[in-house]
KEKOL-509208 format. One line per 10 residues: number of its first residue (from 1); their letters; for each residue x, y, z of N, C-alpha, C. Coordinates in nm, 2 decimals. Layout:
<nodes>
NUM> A> X Y Z X Y Z X Y Z | ...
</nodes>
This chain:
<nodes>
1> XXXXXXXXXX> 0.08 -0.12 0.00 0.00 0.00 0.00 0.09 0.12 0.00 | 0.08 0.20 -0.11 0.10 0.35 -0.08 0.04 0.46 -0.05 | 0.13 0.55 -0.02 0.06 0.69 -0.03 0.10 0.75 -0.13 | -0.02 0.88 -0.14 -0.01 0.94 -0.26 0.07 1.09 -0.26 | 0.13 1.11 -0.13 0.22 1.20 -0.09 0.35 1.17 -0.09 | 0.44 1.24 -0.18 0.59 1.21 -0.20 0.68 1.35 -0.27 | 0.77 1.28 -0.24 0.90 1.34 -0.33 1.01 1.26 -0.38 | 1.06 1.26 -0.51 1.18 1.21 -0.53 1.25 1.31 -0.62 | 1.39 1.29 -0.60 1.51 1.34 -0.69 1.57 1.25 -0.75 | 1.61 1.25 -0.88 1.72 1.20 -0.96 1.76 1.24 -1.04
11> XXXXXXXXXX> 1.91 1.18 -1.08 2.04 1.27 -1.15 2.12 1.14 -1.24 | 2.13 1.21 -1.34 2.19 1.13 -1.45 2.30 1.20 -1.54 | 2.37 1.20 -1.59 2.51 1.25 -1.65 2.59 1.12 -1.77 | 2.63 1.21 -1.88 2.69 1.15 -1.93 2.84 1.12 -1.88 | 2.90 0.99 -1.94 3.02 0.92 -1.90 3.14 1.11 -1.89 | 3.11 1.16 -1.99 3.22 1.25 -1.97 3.20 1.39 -1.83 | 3.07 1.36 -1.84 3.00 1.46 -1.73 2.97 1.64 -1.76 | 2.96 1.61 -1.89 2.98 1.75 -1.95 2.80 1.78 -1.96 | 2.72 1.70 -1.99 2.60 1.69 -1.98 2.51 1.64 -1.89 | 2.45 1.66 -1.79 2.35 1.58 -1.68 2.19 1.63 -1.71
21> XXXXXXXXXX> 2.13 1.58 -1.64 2.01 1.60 -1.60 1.95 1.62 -1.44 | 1.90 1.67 -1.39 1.82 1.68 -1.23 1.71 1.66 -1.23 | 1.65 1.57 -1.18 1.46 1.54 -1.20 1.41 1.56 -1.03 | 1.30 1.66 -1.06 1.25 1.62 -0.93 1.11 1.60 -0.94 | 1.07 1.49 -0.85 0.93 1.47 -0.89 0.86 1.52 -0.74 | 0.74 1.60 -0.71 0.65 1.59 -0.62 0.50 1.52 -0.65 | 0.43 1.45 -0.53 0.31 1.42 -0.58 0.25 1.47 -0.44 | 0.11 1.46 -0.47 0.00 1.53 -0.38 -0.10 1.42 -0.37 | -0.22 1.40 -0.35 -0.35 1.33 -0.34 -0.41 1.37 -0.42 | -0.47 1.30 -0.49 -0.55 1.31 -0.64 -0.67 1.18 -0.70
31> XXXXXXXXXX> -0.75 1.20 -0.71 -0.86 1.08 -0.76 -0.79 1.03 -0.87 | -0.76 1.08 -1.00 -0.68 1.07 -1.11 -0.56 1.09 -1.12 | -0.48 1.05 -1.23 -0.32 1.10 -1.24 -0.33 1.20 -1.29 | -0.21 1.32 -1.25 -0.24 1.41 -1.35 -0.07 1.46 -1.30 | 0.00 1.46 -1.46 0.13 1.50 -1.48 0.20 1.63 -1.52 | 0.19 1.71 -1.45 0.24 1.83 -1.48 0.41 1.80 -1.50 | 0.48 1.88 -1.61 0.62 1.85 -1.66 0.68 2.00 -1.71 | 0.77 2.01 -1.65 0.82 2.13 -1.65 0.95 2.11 -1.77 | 0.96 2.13 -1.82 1.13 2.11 -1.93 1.16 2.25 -1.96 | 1.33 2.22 -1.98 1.42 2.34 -2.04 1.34 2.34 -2.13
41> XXXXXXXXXX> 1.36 2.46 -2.25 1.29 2.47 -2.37 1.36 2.36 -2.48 | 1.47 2.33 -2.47 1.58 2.25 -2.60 1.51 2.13 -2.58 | 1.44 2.08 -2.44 1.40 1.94 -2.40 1.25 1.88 -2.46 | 1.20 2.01 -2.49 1.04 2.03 -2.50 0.95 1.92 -2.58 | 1.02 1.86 -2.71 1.00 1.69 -2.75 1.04 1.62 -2.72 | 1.09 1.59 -2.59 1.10 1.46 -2.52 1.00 1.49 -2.42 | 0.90 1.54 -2.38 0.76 1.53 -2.30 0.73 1.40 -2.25 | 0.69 1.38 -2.42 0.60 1.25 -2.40 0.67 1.17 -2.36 | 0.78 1.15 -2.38 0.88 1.04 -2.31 0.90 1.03 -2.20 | 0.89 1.16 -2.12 0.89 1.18 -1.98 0.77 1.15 -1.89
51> XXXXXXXXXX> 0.68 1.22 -1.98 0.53 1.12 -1.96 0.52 1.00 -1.94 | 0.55 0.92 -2.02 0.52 0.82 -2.07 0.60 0.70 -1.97 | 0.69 0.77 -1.92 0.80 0.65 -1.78 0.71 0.69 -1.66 | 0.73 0.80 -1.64 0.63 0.82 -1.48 0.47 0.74 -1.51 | 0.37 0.80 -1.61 0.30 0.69 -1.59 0.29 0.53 -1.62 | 0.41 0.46 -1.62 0.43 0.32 -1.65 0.42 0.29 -1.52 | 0.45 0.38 -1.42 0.47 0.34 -1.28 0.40 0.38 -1.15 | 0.33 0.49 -1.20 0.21 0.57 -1.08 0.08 0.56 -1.18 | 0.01 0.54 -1.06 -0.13 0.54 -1.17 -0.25 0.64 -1.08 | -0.17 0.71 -0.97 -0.27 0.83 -0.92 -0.21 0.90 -0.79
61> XXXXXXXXXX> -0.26 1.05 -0.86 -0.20 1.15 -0.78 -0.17 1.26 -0.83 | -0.14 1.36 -0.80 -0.10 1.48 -0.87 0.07 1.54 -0.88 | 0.11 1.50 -0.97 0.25 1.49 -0.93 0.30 1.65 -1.05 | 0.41 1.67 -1.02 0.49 1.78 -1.04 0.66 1.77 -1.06 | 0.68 1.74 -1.21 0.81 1.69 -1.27 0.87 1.80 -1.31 | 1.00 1.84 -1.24 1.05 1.95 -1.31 1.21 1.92 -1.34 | 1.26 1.92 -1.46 1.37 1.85 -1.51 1.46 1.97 -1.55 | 1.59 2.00 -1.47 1.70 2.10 -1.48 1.83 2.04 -1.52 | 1.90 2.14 -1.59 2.00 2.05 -1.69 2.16 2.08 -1.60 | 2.22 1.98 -1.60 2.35 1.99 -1.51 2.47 1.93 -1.56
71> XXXXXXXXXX> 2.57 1.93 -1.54 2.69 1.90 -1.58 2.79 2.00 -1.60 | 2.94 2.03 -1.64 2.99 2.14 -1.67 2.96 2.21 -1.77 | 2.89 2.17 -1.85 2.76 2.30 -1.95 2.66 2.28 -1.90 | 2.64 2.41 -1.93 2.48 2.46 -1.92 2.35 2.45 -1.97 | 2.39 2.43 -2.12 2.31 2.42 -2.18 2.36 2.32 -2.29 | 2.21 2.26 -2.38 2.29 2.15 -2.47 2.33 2.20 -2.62 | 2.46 2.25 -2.59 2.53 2.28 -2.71 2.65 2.31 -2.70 | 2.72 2.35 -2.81 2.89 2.40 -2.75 2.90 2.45 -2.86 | 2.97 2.59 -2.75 2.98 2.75 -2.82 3.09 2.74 -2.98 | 3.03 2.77 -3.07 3.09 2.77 -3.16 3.14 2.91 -3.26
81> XXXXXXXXXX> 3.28 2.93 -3.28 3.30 3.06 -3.37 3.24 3.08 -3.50 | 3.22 3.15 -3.50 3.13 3.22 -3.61 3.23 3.25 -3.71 | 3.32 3.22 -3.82 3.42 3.18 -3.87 3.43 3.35 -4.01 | 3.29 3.35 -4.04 3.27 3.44 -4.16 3.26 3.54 -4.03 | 3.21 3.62 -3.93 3.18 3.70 -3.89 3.33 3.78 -3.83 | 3.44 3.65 -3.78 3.52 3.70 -3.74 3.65 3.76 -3.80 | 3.68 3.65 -3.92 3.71 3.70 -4.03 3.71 3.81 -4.12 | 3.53 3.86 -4.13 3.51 4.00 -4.15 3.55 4.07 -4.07 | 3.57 4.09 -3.93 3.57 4.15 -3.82 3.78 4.22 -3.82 | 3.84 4.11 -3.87 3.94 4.14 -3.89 4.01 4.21 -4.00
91> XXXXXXXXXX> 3.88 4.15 -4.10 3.97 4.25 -4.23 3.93 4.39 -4.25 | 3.83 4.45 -4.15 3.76 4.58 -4.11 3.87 4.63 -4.06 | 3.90 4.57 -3.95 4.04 4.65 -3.86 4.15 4.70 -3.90 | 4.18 4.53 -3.96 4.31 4.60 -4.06 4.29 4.71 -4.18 | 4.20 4.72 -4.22 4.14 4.85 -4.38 4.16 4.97 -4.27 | 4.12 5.00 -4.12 4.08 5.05 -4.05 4.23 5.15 -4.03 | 4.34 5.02 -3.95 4.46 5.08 -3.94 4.55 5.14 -4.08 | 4.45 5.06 -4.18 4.59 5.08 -4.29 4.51 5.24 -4.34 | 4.42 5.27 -4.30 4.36 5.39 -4.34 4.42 5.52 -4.25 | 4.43 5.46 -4.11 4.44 5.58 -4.01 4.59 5.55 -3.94
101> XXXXXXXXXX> 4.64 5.50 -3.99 4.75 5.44 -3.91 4.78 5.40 -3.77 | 4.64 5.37 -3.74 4.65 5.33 -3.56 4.69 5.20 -3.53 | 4.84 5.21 -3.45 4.88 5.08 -3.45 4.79 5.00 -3.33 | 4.87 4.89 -3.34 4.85 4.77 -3.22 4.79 4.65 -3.28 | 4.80 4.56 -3.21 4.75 4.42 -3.25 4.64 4.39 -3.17 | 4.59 4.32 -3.31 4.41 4.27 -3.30 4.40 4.11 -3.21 | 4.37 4.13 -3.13 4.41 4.03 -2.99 4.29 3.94 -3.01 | 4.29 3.80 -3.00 4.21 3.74 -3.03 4.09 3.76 -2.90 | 4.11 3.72 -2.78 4.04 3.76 -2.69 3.93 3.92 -2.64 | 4.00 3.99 -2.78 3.89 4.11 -2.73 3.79 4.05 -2.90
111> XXXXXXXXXX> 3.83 4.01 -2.98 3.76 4.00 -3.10 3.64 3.89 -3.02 | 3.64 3.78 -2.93 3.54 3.71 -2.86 3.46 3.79 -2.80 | 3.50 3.89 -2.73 3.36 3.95 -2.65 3.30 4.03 -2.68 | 3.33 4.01 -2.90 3.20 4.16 -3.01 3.11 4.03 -2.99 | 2.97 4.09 -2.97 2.85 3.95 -2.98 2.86 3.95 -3.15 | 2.81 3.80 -3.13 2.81 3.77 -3.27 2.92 3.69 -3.32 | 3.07 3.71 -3.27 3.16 3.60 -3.26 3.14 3.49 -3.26 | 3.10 3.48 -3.11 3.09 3.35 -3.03 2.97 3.27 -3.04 | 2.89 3.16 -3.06 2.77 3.16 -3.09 2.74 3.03 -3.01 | 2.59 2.98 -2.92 2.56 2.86 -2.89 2.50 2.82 -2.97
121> XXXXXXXXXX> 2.52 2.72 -3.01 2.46 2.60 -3.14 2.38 2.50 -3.03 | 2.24 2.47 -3.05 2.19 2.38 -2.94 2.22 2.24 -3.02 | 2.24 2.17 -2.98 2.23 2.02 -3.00 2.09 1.96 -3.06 | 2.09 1.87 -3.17 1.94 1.83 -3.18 1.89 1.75 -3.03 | 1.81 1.74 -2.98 1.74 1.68 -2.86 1.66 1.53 -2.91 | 1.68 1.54 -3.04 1.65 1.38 -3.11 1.73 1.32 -3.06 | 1.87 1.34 -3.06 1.96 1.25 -3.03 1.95 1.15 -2.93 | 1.91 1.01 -2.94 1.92 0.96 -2.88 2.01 0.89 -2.70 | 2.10 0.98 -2.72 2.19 0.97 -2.63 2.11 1.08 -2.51 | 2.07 1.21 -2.55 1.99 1.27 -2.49 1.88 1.20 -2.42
131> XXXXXXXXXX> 1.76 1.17 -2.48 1.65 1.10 -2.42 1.70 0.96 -2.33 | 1.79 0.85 -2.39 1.86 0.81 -2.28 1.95 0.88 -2.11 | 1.98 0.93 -2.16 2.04 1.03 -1.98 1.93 1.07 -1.89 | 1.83 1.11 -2.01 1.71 1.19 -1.93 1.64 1.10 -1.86 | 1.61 0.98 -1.91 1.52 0.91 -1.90 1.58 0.79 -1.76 | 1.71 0.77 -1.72 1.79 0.74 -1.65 1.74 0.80 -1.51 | 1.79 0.97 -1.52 1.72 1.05 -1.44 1.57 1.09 -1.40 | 1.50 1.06 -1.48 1.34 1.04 -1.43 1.33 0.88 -1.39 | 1.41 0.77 -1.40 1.34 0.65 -1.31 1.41 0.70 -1.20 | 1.54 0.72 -1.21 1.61 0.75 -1.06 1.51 0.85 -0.95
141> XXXXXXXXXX> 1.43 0.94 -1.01 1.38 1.01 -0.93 1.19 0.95 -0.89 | 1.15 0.85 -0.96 1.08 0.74 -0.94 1.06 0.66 -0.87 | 1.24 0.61 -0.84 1.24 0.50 -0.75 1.23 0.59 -0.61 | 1.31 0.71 -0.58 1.30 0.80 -0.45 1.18 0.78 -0.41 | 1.09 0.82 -0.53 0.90 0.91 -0.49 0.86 0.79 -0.44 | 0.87 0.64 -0.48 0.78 0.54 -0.47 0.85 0.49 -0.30 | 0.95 0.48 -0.32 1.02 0.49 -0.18 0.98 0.60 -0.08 | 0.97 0.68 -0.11 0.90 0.79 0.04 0.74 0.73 0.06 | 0.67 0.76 -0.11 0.51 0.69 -0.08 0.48 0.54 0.01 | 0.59 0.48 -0.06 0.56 0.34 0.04 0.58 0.38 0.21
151> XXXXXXXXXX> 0.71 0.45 0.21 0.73 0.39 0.38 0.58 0.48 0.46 | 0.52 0.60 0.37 0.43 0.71 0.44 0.33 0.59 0.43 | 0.29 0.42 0.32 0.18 0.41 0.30 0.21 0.27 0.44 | 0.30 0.27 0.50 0.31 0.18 0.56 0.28 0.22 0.73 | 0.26 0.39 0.77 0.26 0.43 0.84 0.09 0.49 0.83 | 0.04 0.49 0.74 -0.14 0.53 0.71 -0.15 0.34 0.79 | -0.09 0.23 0.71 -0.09 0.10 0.76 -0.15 0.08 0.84 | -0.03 0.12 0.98 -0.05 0.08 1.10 -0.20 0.11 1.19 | -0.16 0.30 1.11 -0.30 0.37 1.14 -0.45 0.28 1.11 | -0.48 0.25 1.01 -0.59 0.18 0.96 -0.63 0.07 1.06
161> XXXXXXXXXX> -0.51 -0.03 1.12 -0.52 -0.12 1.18 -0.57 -0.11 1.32 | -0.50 0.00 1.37 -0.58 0.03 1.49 -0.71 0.09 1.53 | -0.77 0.18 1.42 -0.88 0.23 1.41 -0.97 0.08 1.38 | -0.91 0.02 1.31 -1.04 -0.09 1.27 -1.05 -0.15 1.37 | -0.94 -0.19 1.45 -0.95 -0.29 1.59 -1.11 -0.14 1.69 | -1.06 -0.07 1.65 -1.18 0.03 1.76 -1.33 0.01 1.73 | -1.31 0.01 1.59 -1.45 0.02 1.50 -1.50 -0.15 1.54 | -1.40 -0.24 1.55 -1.47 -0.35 1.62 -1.50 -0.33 1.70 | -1.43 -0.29 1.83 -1.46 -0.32 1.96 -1.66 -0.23 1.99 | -1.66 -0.14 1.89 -1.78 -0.10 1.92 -1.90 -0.15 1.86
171> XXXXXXXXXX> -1.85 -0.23 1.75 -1.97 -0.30 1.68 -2.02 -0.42 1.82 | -1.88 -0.47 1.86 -1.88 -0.56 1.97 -1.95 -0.57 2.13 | -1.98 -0.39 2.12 -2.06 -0.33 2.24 -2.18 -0.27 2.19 | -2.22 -0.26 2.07 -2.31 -0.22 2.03 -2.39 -0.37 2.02 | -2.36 -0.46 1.94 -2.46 -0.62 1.92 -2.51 -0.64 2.05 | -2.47 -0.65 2.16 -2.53 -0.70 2.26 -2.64 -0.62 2.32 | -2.67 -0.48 2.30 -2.77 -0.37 2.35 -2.88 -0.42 2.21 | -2.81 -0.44 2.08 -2.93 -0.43 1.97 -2.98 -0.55 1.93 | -2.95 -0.66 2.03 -3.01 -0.80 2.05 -3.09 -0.78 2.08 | -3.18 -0.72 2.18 -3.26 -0.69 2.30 -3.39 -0.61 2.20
181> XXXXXXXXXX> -3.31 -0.54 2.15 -3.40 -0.45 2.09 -3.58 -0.49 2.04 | -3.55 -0.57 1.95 -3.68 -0.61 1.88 -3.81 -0.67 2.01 | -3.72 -0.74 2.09 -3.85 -0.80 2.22 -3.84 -0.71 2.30 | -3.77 -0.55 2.31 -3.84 -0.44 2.41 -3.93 -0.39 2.31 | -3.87 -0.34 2.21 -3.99 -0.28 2.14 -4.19 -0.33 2.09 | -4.15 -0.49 2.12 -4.28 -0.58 2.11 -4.32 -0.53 2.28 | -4.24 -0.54 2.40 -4.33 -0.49 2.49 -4.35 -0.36 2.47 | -4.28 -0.29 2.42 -4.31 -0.15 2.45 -4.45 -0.13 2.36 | -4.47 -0.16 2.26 -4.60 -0.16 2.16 -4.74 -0.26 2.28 | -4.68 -0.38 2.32 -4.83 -0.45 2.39 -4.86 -0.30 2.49
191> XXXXXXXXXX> -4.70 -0.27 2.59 -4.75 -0.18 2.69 -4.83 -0.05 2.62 | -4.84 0.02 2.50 -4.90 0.15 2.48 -5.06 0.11 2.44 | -5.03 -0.02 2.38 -5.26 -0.07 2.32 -5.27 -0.10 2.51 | -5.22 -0.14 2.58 -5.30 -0.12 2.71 -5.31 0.01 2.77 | -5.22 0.09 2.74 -5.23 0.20 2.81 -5.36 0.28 2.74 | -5.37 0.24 2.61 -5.43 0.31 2.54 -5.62 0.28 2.54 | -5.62 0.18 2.68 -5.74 0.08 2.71 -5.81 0.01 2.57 | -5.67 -0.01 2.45 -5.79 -0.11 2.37 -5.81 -0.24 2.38 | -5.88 -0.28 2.34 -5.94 -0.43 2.40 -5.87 -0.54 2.30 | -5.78 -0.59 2.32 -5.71 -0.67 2.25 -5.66 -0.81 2.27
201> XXXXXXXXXX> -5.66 -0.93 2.20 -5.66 -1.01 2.24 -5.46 -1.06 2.22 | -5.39 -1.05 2.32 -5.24 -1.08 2.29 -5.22 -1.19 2.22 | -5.24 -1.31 2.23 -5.23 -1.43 2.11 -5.32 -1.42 1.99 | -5.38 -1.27 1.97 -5.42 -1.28 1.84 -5.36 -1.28 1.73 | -5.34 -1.36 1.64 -5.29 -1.39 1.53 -5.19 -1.27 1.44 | -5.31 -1.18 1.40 -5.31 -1.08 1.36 -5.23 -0.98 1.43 | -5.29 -0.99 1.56 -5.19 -0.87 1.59 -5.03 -0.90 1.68 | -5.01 -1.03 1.66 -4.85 -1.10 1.67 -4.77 -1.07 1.55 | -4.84 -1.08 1.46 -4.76 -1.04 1.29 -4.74 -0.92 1.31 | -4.83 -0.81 1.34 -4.80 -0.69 1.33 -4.69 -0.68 1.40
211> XXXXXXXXXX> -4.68 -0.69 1.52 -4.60 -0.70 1.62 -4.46 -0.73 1.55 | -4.42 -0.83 1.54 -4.31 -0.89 1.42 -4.28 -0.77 1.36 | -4.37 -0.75 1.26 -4.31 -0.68 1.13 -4.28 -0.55 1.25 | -4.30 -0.52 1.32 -4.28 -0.38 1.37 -4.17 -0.39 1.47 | -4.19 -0.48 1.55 -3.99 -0.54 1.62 -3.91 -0.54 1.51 | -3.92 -0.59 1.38 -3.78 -0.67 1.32 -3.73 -0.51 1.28 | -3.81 -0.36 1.23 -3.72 -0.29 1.18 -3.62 -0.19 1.32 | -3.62 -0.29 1.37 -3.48 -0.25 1.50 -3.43 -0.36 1.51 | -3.42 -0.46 1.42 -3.39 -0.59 1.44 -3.23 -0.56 1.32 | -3.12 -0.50 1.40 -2.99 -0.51 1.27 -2.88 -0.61 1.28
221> XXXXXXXXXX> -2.94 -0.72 1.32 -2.83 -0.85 1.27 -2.75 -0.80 1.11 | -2.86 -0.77 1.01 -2.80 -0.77 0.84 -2.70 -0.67 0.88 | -2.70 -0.57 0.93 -2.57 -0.46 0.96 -2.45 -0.48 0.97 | -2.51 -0.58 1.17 -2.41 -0.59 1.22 -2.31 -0.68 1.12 | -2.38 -0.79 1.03 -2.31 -0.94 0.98 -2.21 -0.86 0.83 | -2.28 -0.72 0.78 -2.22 -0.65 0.66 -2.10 -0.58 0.71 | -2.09 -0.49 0.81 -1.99 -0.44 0.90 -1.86 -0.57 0.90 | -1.91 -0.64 1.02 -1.78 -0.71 0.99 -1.75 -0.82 0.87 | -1.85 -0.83 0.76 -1.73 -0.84 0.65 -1.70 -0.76 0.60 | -1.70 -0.64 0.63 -1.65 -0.51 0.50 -1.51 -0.49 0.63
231> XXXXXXXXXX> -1.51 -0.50 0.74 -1.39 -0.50 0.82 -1.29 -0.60 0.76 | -1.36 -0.75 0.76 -1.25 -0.87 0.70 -1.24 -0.79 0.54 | -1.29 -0.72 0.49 -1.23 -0.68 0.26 -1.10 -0.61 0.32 | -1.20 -0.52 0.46 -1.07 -0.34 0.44 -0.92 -0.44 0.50 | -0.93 -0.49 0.61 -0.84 -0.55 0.66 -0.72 -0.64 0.54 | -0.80 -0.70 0.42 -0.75 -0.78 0.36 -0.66 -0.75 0.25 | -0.73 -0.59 0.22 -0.73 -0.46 0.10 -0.53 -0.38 0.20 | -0.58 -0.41 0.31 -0.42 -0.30 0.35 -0.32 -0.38 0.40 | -0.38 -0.58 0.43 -0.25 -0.64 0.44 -0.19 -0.65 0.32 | -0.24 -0.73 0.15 -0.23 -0.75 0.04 -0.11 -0.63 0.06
241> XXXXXXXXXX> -0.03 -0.75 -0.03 0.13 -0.63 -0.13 0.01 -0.61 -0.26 | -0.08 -0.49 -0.23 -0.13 -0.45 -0.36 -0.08 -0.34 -0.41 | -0.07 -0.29 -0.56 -0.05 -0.20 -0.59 -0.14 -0.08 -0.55 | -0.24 -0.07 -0.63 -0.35 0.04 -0.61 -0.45 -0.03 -0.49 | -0.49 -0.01 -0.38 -0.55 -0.04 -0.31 -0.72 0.10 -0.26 | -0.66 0.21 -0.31 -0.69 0.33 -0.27 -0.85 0.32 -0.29 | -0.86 0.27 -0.41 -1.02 0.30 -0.48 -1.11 0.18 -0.40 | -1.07 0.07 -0.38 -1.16 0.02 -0.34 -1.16 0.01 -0.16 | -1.05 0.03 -0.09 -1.10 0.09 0.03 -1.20 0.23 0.02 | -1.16 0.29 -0.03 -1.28 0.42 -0.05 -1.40 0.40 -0.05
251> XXXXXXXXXX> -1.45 0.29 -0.15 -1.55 0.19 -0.16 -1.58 0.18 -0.04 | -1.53 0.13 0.06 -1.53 -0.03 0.15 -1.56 0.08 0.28 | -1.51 0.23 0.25 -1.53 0.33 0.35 -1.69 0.41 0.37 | -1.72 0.41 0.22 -1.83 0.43 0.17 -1.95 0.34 0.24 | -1.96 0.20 0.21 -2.09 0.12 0.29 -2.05 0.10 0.40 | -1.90 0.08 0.44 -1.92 0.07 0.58 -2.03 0.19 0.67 | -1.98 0.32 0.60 -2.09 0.43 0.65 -2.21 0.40 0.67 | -2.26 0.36 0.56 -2.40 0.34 0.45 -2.47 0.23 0.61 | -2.45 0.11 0.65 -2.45 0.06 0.73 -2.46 0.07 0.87 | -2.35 0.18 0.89 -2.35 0.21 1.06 -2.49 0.31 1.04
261> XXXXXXXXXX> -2.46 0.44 0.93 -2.60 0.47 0.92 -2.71 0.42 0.97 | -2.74 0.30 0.88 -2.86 0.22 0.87 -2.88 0.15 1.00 | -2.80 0.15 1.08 -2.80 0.04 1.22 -2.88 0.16 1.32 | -2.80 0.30 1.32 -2.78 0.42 1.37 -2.96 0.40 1.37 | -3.03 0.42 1.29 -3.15 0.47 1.31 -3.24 0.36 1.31 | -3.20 0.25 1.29 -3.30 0.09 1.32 -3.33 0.12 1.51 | -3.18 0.11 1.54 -3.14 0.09 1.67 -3.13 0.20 1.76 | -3.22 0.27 1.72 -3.21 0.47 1.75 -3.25 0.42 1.97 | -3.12 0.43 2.05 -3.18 0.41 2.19 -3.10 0.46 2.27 | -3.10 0.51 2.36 -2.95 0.60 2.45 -2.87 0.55 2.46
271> XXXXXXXXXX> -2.86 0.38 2.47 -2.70 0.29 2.45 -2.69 0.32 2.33 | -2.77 0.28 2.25 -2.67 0.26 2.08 -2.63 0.36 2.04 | -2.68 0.52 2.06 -2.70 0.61 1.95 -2.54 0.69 2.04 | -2.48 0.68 2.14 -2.34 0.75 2.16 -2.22 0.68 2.11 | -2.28 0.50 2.13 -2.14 0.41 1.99 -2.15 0.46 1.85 | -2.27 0.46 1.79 -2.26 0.50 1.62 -2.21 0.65 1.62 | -2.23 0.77 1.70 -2.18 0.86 1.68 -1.98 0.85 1.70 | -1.94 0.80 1.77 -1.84 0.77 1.81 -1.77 0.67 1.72 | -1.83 0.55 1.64 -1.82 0.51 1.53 -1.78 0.56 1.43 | -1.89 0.68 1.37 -1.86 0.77 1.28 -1.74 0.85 1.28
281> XXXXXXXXXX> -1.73 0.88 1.41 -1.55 0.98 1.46 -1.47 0.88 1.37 | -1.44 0.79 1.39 -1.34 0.72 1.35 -1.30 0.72 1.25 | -1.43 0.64 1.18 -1.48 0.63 1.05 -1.43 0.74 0.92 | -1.45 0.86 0.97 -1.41 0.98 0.91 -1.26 1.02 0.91 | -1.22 0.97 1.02 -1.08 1.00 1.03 -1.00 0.89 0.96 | -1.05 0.78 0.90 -1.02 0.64 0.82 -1.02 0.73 0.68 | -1.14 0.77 0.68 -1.20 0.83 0.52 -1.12 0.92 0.48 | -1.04 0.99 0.58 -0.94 1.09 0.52 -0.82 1.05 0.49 | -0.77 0.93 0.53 -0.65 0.88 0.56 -0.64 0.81 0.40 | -0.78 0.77 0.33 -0.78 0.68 0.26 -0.75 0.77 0.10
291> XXXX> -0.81 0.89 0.16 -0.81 0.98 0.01 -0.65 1.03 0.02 | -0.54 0.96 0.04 -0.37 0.96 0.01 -0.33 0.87 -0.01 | -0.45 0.74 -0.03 -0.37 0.59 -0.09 -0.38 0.58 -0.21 | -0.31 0.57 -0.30 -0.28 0.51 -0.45 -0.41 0.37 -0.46
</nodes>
């Protein structure tokens, strides 16, 4: 089980180290994936490639890739002279001296710092050597992100574990008050037709069924028996080495509600109604924990 909160960094470089890359990936909590990618401008068609590794491996969250170029250049290219420009540049000077007779020599190092000289030629970014380095550096920083999400999803883990042992123990104090329930509610019904002096016969047929049908809707065995198997899914959903676990505990968070609900107002009595409130605390605090799992 993971979480959907992370960070990783990775770095890749060519053998000569003149070229690198820096990846950093952030992710957040997200229903869907969604890949935001930041690139140098020279990098801007290799996107999809960058895309296309991170989602081979996350499948939800909001993540934030921003990829900076490193090595001893800066950028992907190497400065090249401008051969016609400088050339012209020289035969100006000398027309210049032989016109005005101003001596001194034309120093190569001041002719480099007329712009226009010196020029950056970028590299094609086709090059496959490129998209290999990069692509080096986005798993490196992959394996970090999945490495922080795991150990954060093993620490939601423990959390889940103990909350559910709670959420038992109250289903486990709540069954024994909503056993009772359905044969108070039959006396409480015979006690109000006497109070109410009507003349009725108690083994009448008819009015035993009624009776029945009007106990059983406080009658939540089906609750209690749905609760703890949706306890044995969630429990089974956060032991499992699963990948995505996230959506269907969400699920499993969802009816569990749906149920304590439904128990909540079957079983509406001064014992039961401060466990299902108290149930629900938990419950909610489960449901939040759950919208950061993968």
């Amino acid at each position: 089980m993971k979480s959907m909160t992370g960070f990783g960094r990775g770095a890749a470089a060519t053998a000569d180290g003149l070229t690198g890359f820096a990846v950093e990936i952030s992710s957040v909590n997200r229903k869907q994936l969604e890949i935001r990618i930041n690139l140098p401008r020279e990098l801007s068609m290799l996107e999809p490639a960058v895309r296309s590794a991170v989602n081979a491996r996350i499948s939800r969250g909001s993540l934030a890739v921003r990829v900076a170029l490193e090595g001893e250049s800066t950028a992907l290219g190497v400065p090249k002279v401008n051969r016609a420009a400088l050339t012209g540049l020289i035969e100006q000077f000398r027309r210049v001296q032989e016109a005005t007779g101003i001596p001194g020599q034309i120093e190569i190092q001041h002719l480099a710092l007329v712009p226009g000289v010196i020029e950056d030629v970028a590299l094609d970014a086709s090059q496959p050597w490129i998209e290999e380095v990069l692509l080096r550096a986005v798993e490196a920083a992959v394996d970090n992100l999945l490495a922080m999400r795991s150990a954060e999803g093993k620490s939601i883990e423990a959390d889940f574990a103990r909350r559910l042992e709670l959420l038992e123990s109250l289903v486990d104090r709540i069954e024994p008050v909503a056993a009772g329930l359905p044969a108070f509610m039959r006396e409480k019904m015979r006690e109000k037709l006497k109070n109410a002096g009507l003349e009725v016969e108690y083994d009448d047929e008819r009015l035993l069924k009624e009776l029945v049908i009007y106990s059983d809707k406080s009658d939540v065995t089906e609750e209690l028996t749905r609760l703890r198997s949706h306890f044995g899914q969630f429990r089974n959903f956060i032991r499992a080495e699963q990948e995505q676990a996230g959506r269907s505990l969400d699920f499993l968070v969802q009816e569990i509600f749906r149920e304590i609900t439904t128990l909540g107002n079957k079983a509406c009595c001064c014992e039961v109604t401060p466990l299902v409130v108290e149930f629900k605390s938990e419950l909610e605090k489960i449901r939040e924990q759950v919208q950061n799992i993968e």
